[in-house]
N, CA, C and O atoms as a MOPAC input file, in Angstrom:
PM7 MOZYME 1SCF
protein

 N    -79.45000 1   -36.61600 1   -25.26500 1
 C    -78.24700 1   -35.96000 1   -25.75100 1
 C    -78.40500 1   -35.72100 1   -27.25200 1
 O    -79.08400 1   -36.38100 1   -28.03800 1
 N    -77.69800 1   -34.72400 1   -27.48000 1
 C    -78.15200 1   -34.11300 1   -29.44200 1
 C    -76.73700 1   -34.31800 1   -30.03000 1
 O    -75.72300 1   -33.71600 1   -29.67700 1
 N    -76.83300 1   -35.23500 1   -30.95500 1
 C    -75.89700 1   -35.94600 1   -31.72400 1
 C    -75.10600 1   -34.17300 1   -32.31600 1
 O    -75.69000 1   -33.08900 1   -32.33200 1
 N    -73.98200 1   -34.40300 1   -32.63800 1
 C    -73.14500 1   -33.50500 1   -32.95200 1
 C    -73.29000 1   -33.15600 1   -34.25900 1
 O    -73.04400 1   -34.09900 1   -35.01100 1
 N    -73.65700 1   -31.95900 1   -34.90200 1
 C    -73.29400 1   -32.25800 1   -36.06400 1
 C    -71.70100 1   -31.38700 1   -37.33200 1
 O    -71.50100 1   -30.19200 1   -37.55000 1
 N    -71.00100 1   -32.48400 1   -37.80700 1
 C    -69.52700 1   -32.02100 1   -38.18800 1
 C    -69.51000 1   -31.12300 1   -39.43700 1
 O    -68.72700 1   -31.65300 1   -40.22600 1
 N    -69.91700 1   -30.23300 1   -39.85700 1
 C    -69.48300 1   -29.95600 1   -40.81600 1
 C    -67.81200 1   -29.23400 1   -41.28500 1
 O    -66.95700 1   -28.84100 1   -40.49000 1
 N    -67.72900 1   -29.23300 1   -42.79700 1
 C    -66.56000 1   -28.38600 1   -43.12100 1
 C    -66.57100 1   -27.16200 1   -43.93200 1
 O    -65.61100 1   -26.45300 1   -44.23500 1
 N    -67.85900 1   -27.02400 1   -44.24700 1
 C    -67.92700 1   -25.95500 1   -44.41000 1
 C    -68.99700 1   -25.54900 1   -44.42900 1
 O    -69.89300 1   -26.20000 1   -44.96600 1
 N    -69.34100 1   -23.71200 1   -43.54100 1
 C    -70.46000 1   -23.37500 1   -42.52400 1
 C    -71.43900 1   -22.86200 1   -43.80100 1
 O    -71.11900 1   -22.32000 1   -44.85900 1
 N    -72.81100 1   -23.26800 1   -43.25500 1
 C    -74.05800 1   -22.81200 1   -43.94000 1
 C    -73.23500 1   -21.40300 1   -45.08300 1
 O    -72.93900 1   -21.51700 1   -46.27200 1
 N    -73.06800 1   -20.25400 1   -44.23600 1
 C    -72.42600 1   -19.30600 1   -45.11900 1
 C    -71.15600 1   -19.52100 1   -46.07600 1
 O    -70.28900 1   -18.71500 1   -46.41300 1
 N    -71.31600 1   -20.74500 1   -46.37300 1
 C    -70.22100 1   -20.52600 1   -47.55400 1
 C    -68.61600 1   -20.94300 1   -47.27700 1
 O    -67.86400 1   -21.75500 1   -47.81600 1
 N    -68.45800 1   -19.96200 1   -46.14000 1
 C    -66.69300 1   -19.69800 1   -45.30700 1
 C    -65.92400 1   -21.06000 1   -45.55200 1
 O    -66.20900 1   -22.18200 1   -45.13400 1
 N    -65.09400 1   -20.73500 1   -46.17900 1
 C    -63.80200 1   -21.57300 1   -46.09000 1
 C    -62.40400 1   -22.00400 1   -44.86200 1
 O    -61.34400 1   -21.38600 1   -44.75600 1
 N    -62.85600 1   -23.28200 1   -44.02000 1
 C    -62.29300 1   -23.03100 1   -42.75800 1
 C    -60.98300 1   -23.69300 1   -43.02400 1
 O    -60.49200 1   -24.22100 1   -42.02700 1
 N    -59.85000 1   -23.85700 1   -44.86200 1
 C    -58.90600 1   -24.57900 1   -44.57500 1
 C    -57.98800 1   -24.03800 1   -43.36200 1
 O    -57.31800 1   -24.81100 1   -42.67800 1
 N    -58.00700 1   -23.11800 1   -43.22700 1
 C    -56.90800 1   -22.35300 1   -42.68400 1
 C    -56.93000 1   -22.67300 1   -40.91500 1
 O    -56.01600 1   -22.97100 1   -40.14600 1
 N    -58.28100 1   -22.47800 1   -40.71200 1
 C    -58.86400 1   -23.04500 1   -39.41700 1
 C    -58.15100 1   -24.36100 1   -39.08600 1
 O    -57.25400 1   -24.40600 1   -38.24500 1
 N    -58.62900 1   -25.56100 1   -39.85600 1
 C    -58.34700 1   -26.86100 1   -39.84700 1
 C    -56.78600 1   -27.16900 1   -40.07100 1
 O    -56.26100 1   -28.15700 1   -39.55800 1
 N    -55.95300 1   -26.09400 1   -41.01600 1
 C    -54.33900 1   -26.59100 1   -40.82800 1
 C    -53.79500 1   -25.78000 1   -39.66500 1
 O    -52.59200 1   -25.89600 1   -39.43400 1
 N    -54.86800 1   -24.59500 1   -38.54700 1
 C    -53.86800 1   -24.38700 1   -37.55300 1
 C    -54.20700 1   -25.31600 1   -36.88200 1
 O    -53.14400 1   -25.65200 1   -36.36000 1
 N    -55.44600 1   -26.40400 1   -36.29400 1
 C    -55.36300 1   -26.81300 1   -35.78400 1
 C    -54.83600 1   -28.43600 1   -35.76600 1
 O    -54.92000 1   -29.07200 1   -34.71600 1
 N    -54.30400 1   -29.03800 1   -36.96600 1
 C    -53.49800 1   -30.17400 1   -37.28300 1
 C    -52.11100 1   -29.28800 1   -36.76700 1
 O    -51.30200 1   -30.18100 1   -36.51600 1
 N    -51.59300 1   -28.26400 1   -36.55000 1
 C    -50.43000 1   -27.90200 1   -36.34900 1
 C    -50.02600 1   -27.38900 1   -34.86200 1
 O    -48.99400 1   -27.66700 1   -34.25100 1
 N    -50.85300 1   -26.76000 1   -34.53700 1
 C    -50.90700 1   -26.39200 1   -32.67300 1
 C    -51.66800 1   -27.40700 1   -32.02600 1
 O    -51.38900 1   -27.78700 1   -30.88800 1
 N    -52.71200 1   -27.91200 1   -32.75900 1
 C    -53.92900 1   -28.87200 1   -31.93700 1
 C    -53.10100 1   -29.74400 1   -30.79600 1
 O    -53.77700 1   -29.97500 1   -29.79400 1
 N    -51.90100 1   -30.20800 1   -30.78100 1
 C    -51.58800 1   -31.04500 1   -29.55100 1
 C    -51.21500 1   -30.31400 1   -29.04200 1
 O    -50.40600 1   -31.04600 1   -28.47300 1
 N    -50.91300 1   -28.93400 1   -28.44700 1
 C    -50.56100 1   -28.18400 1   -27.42000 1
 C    -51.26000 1   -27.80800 1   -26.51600 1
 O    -50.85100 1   -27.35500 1   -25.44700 1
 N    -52.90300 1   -28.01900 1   -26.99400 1
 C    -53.90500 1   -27.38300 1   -26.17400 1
 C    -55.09800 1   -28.52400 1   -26.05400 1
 O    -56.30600 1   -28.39400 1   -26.25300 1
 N    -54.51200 1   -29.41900 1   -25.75100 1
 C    -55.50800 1   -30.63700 1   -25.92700 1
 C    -56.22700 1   -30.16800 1   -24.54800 1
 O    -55.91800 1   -29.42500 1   -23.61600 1
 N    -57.29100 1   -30.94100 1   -24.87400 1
 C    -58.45200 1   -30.77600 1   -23.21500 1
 C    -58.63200 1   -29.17400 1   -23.44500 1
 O    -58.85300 1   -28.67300 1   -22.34200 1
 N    -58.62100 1   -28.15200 1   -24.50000 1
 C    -58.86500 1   -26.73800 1   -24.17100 1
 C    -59.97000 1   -26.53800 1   -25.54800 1
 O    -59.92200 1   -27.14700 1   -26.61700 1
 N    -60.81000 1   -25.63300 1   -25.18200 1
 C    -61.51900 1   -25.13900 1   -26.17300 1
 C    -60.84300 1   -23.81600 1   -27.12000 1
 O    -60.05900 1   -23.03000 1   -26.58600 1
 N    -61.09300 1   -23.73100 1   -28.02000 1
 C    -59.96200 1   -22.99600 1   -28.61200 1
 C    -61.09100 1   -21.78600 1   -29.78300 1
 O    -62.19400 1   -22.14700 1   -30.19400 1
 N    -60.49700 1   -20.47200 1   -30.09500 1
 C    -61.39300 1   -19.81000 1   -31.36300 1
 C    -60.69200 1   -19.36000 1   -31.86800 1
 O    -59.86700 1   -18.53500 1   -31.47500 1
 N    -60.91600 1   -19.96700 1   -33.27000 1
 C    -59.75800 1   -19.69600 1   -34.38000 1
 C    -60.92200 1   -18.86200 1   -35.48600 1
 O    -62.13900 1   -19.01100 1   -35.60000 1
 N    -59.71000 1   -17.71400 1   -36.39200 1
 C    -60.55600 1   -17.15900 1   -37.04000 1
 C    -59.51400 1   -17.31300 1   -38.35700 1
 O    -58.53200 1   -16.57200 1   -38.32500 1
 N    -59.62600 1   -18.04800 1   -39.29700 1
 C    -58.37200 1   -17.98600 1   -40.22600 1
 C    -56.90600 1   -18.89800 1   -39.48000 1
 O    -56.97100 1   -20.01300 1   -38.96200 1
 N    -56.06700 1   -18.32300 1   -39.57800 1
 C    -54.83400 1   -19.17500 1   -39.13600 1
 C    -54.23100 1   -17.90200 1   -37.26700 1
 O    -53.15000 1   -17.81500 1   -36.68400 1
 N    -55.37500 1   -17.33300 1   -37.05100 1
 C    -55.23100 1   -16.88500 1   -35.89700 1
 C    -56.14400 1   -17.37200 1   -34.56800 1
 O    -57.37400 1   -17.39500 1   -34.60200 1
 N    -55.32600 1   -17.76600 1   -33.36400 1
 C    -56.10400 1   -18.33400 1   -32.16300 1
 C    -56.71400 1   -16.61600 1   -31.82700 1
 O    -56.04800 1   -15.63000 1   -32.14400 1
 N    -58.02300 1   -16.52900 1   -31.16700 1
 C    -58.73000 1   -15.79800 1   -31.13000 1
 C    -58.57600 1   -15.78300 1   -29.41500 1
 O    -58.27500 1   -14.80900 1   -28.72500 1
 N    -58.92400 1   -17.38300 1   -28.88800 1
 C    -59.03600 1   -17.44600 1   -27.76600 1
 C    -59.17200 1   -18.73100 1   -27.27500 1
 O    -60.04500 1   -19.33200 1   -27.90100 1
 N    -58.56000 1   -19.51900 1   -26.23700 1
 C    -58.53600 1   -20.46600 1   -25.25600 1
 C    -58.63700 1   -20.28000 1   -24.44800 1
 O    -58.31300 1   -19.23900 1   -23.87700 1
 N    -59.38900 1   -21.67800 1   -23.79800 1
 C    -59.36600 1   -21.77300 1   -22.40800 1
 C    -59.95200 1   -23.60600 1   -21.65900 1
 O    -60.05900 1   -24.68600 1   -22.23900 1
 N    -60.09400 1   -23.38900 1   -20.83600 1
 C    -60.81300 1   -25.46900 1   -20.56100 1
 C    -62.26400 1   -24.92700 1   -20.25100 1
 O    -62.98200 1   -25.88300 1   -19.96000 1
 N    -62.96300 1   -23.69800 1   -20.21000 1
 C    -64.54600 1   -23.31900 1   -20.20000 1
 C    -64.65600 1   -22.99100 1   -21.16300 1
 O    -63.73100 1   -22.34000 1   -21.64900 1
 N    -65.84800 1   -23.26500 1   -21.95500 1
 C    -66.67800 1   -23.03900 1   -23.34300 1
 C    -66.70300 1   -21.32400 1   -22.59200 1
 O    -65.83000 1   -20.46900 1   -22.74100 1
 N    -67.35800 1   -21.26200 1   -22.17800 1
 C    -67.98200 1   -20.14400 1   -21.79800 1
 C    -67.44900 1   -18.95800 1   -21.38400 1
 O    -68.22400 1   -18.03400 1   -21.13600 1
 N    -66.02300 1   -18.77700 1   -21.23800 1
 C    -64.97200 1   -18.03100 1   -21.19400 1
 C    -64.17200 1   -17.71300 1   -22.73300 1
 O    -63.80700 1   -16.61000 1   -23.14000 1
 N    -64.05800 1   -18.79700 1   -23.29800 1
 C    -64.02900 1   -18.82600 1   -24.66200 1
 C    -64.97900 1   -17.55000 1   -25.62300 1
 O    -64.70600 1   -16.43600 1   -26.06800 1
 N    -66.30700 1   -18.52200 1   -25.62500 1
 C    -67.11400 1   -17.68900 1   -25.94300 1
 C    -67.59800 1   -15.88200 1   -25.26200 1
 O    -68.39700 1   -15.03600 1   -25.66300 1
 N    -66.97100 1   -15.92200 1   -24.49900 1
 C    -67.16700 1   -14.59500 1   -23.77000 1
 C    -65.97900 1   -13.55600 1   -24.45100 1
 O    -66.17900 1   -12.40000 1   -24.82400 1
 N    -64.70000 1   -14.30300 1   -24.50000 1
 C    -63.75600 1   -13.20100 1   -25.15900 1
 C    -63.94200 1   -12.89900 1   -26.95600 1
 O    -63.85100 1   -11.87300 1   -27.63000 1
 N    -64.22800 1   -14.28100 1   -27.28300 1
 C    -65.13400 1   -14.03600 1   -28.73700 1
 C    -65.98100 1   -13.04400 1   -28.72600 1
 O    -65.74200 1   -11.92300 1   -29.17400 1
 N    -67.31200 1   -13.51000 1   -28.06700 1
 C    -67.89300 1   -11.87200 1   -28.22200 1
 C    -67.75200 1   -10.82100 1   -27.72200 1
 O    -68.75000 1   -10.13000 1   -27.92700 1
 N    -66.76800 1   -10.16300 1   -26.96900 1
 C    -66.04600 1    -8.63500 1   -26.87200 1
 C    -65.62800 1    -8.59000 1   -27.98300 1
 O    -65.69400 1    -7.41100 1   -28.33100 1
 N    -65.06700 1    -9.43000 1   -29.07700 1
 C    -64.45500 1    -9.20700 1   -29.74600 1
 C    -65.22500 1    -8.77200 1   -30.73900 1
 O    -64.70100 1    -7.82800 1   -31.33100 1
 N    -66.35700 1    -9.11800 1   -31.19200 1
 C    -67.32700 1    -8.99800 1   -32.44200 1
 C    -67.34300 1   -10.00900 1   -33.21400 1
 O    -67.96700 1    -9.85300 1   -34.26400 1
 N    -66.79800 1   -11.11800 1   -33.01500 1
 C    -66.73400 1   -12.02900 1   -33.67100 1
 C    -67.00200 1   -13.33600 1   -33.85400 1
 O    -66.55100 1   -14.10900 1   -34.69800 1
 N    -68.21400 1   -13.60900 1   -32.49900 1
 C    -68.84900 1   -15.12500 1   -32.50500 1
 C    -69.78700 1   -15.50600 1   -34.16300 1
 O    -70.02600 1   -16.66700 1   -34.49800 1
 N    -70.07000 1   -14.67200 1   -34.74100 1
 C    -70.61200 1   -15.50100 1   -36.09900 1
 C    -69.71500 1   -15.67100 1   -37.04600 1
 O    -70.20200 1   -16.10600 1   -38.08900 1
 N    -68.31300 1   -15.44200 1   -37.06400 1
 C    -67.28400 1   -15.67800 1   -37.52200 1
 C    -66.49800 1   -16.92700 1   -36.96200 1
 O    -66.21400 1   -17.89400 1   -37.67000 1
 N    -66.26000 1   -16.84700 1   -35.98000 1
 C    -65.40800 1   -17.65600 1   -35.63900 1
 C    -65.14900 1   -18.97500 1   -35.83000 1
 O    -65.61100 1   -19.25700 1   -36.93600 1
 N    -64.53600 1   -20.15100 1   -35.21500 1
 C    -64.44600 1   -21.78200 1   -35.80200 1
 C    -64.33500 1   -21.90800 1   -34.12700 1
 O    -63.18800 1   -21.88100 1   -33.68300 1
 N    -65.29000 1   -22.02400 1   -33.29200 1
 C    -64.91600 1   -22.80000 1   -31.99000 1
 C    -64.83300 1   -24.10700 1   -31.45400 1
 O    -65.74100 1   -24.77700 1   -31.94800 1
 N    -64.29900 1   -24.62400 1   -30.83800 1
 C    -63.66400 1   -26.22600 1   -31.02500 1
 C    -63.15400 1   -26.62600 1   -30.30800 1
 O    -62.16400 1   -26.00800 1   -29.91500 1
 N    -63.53300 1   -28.01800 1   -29.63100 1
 C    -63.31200 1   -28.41200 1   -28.09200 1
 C    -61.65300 1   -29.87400 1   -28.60700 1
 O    -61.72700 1   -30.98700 1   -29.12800 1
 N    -60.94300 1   -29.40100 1   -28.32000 1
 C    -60.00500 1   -30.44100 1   -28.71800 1
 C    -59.71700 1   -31.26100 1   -27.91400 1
 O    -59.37800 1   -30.82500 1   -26.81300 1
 N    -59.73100 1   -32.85700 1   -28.13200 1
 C    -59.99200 1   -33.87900 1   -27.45500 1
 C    -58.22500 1   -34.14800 1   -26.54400 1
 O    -57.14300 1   -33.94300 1   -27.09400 1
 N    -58.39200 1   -34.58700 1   -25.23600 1
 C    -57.18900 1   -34.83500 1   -24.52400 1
 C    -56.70500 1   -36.26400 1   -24.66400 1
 O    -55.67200 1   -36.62400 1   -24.10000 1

């Protein structure tokens, strides 16, 4: 198994406060759901990574995004 690694802010620079105060603020509504936040907007949920990531990229926006499995 490959240890996780946390950062707060991504190789490119990006500033995720906005990321991190929607999810101290909605984060218990969607517990057990994977979630893609881009700024202080949900992008996309769901309980599959991979559905997640699928509406992210229609969107154009998986190297942007903050995706994030929130614990139940």
């Amino acid at each position: 198994m490959n240890p996780m690694k946390i950062v707060s802010k991504p190789a490119d620079g990006s500033d995720r406060t906005l990321e991190f105060a929607w999810l101290h603020e909605h984060g218990a509504s969607l517990r057990g759901y994977w979630v893609a936040l881009l700024k202080n907007e949900l992008l996309a949920s769901g309980r599959k990574l991979e559905c997640v990531l699928e509406e992210v990229r229609a969107r154009g926006l998986e190297s942007k995004a903050l995706v994030h499995r929130i614990a139940e």
